[in-house]
C-alpha positions in Angstrom: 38.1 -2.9 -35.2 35.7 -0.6 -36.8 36.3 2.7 -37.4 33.6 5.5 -36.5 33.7 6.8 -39.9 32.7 3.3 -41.1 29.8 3.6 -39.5 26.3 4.3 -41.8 23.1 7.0 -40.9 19.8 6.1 -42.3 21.4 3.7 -45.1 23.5 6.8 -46.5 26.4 4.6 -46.7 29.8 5.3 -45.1 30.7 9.3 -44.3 34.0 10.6 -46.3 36.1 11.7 -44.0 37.0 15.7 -43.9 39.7 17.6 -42.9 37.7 18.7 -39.8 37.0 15.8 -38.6 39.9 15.2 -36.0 38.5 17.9 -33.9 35.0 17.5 -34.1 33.0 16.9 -30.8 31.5 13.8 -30.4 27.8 15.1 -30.5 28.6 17.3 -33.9 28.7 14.3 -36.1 25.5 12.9 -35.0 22.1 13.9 -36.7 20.4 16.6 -36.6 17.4 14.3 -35.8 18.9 13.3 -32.6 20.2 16.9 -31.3 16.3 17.9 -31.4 15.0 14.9 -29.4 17.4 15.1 -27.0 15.4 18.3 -25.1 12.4 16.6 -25.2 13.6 13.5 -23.8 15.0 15.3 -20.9 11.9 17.5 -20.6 9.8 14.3 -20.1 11.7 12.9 -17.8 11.9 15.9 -15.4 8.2 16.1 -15.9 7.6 12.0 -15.2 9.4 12.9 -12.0 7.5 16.0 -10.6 4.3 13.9 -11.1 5.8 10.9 -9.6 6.7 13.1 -6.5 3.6 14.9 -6.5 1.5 11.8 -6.1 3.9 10.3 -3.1 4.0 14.0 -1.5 0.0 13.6 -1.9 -0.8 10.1 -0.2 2.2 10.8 2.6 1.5 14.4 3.8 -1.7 14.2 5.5 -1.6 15.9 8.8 -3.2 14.2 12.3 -6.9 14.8 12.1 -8.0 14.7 8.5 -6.6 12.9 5.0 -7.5 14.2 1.9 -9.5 11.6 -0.5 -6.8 11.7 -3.0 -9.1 11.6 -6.2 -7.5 12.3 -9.3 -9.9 11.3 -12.3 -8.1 9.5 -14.4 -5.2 7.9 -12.7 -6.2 4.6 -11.2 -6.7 6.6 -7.7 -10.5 6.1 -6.3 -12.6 8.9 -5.5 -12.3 8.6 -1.6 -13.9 11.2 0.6 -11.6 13.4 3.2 -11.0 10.4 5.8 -11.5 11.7 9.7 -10.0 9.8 13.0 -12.6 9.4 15.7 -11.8 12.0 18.5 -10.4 10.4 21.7 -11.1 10.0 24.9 -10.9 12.3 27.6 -7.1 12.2 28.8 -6.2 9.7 26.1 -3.3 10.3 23.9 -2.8 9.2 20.4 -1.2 6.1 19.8 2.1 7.1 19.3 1.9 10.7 20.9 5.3 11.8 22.6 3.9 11.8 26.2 2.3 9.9 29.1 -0.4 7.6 28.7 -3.2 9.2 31.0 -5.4 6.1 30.7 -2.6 3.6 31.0 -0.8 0.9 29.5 2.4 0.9 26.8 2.8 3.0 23.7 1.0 2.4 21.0 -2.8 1.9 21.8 -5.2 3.0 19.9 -8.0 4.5 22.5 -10.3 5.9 19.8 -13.1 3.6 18.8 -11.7 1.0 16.0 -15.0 0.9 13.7 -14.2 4.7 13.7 -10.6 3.9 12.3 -11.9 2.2 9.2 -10.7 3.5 6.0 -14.3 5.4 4.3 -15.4 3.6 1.1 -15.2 5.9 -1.8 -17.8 7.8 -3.8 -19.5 5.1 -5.9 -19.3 2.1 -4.0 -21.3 -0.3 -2.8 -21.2 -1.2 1.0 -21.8 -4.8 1.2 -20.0 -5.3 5.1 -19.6 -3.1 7.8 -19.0 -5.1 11.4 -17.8 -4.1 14.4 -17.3 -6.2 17.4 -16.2 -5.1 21.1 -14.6 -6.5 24.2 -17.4 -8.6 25.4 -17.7 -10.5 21.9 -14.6 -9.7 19.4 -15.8 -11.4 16.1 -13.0 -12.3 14.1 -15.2 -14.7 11.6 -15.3 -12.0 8.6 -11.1 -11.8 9.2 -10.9 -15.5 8.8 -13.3 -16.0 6.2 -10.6 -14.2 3.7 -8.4 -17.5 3.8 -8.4 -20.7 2.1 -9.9 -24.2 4.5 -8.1 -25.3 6.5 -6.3 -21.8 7.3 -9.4 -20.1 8.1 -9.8 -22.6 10.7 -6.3 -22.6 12.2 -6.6 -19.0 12.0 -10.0 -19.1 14.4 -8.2 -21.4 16.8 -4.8 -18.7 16.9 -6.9 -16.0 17.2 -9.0 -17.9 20.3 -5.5 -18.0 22.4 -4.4 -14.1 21.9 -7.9 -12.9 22.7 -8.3 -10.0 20.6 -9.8 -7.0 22.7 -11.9 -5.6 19.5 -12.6 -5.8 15.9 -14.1 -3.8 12.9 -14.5 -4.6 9.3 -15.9 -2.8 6.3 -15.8 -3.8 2.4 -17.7 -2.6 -0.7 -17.5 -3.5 -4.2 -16.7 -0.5 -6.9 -18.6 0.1 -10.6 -15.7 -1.7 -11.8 -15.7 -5.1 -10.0 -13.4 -4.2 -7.7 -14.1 -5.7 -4.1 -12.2 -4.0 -1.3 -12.0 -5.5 2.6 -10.8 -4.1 5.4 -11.0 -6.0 8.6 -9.0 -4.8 12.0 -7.8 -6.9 14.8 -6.8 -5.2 18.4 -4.9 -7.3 20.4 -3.7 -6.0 24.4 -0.2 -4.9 23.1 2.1 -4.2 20.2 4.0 -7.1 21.2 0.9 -9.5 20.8 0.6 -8.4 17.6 4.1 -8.8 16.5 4.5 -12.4 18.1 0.7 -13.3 16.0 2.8 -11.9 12.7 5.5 -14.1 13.1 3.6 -17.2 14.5 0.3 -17.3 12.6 0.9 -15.2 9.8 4.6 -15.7 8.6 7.8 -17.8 9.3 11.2 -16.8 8.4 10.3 -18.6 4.5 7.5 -16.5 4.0 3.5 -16.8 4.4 1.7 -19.8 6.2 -1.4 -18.9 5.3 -3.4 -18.7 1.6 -5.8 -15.5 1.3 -8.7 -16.7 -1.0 -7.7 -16.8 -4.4 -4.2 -15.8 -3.9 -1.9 -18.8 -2.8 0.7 -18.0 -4.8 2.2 -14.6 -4.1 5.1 -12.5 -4.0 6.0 -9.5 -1.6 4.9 -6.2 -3.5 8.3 -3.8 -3.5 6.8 -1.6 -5.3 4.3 0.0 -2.8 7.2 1.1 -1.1 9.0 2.9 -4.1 5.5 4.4 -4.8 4.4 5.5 -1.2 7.9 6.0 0.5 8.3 6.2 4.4 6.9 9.5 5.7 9.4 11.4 8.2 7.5 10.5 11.2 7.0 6.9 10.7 10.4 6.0 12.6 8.6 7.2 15.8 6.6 4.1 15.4 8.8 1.8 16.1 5.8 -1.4 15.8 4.4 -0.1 12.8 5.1 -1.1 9.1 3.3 -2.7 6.1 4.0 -5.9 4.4 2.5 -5.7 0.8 1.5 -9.0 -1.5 0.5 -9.4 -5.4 -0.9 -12.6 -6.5 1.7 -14.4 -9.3 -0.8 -17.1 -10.1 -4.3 -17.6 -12.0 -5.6 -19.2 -9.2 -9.5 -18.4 -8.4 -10.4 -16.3 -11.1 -9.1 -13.2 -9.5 -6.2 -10.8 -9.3 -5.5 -10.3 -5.9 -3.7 -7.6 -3.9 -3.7 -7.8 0.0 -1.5 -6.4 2.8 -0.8 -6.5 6.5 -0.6 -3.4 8.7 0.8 -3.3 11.8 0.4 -0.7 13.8 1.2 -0.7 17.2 -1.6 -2.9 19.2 -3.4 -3.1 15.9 -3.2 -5.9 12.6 -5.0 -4.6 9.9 -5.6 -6.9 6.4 -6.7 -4.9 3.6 -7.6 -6.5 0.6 -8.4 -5.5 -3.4 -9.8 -8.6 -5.9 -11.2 -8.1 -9.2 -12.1 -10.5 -12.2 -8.6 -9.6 -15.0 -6.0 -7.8 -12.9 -6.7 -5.2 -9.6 -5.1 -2.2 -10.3 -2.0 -1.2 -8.4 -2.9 3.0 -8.1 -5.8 2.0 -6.1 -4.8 -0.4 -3.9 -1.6 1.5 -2.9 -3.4 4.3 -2.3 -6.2 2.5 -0.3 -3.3 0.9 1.9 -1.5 4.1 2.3 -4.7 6.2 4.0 -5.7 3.3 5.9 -2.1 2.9 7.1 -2.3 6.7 8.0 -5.8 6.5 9.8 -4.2 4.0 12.5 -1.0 5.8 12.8 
């Protein structure tokens, strides 16, 4: 067994021992060196952790009827502007509101108009779609055109039996290369929605269907340690976000895409860029749209 005096600092060879040395503290004996780095260390760490809470407190604080762009130069984040929700109708509450549904139906319907729930494209971008589709003629083409043949088309023919009630999509493409989708499905109930996740979307192993460019994935844990559940998320008890990274090389793109469901509404929302996407933007592009249907 080797003895702690044995023990060498910087090639000085081993330390005589002293007549103190019984009774010195652990730390005492160590060098100098070390005792000054040690209040930095901790200072950096307490400072890594404000900033870390800071930008969680940021994405997840936004209040009902505006959400802050969340621009920070500098960190990954895009230069969204202030995101609104489109006022409601007369008598109609908000999806999720604590109180009777004037117009109607079960919780969690979204009344306002759904190209109005979009998530904004940020300064800089380029707008390159921007559909909307109603109840008389729902077009879920630009949805399915996001996936692999033959998914698209076993996607169409899902899609055909649920009868979606309306639609809205929007994507641009940033300075960097960065092309961002969003495209919104809203079926008659939350229920709908939840039986298309688990039929068309997923089965207990996983996905069923390949996103262009991305059919090898893996769920995303780490949107959830970076945006963490807000307070008033447990009132929505069909909401929640299922976050995928692309593992492969596949297509020639980095891939990021996620579902949102949120209460009579599936949202896909989708981040591909030549090299890798990066993970600031996307998480905080999922977190305001997530927040704009909520």
């Amino acid at each position: 067994m080797t003895d702690a005096s044995s023990l060498t600092v910087d090639g000085a060879g081993p330390a005589a021992p002293g007549p103190a040395d019984s009774g010195t503290p652990p730390l005492a004996g160590r060098p100098r060196r070390l005792r000054r780095v040690l209040p930095r260390v901790a200072a950096a760490v307490v400072v890594c952790g404000l900033l870390g809470t800071g930008i969680a407190y940021g994405i997840t604080s936004a209040d009902r009827t505006g959400l802050p762009g969340l621009g920070t130069p500098g960190d990954g984040r895009w230069p969204y502007p202030e995101q609104h929700r489109p006022p409601l109708p007369p008598g109609a509450p908000a999806p999720f509101a604590k109180t009777p549904d004037a117009i109607g139906g079960p919780p969690g319907v979204h009344h306002a108009d759904l190209g109005g729930l979009r998530l904004t494209a940020p300064e800089g971008a380029t707008v390159d779609l921007d559909e909307t589709g109603g109840q008389d003629a729902p077009d879920t083409v630009a949805f399915t055109a996001e996936y692999e043949a033959p998914d698209g088309d076993l996607l169409r023919r899902h899609l055909a039996e649920y009868a979606p009630r309306r639609t809205a999509s929007r994507g641009w493409t940033m300075p960097d290369g960065t092309r961002a989708r969003v495209h919104m499905i809203q079926f008659e109930s939350a229920a709908v929605v939840q039986y298309f996740r688990l039929t068309a979307l997923n089965d207990w192993k996983g996905t069923v269907v390949n996103v262009r460019d991305a059919r090898t994935v893996v769920r995303d844990e780490d949107y959830g340690k970076a945006v963490p559940e807000r307070p008033g998320d447990s009132a929505n008890p069909d909401g929640g976000a299922e976050v995928y990274r692309q593992t492969g090389s596949e297509g020639g793109r980095s891939v990021r895409y996620a579902y949102l469901f949120t209460g009579d509404t599936l949202a896909l929302l989708i981040h591909s860029r030549p090299g890798s996407t990066v993970p600031t933007a996307f998480y905080q592009s999922v977190a305001l749209q997530q927040q704009l249907l909520s």
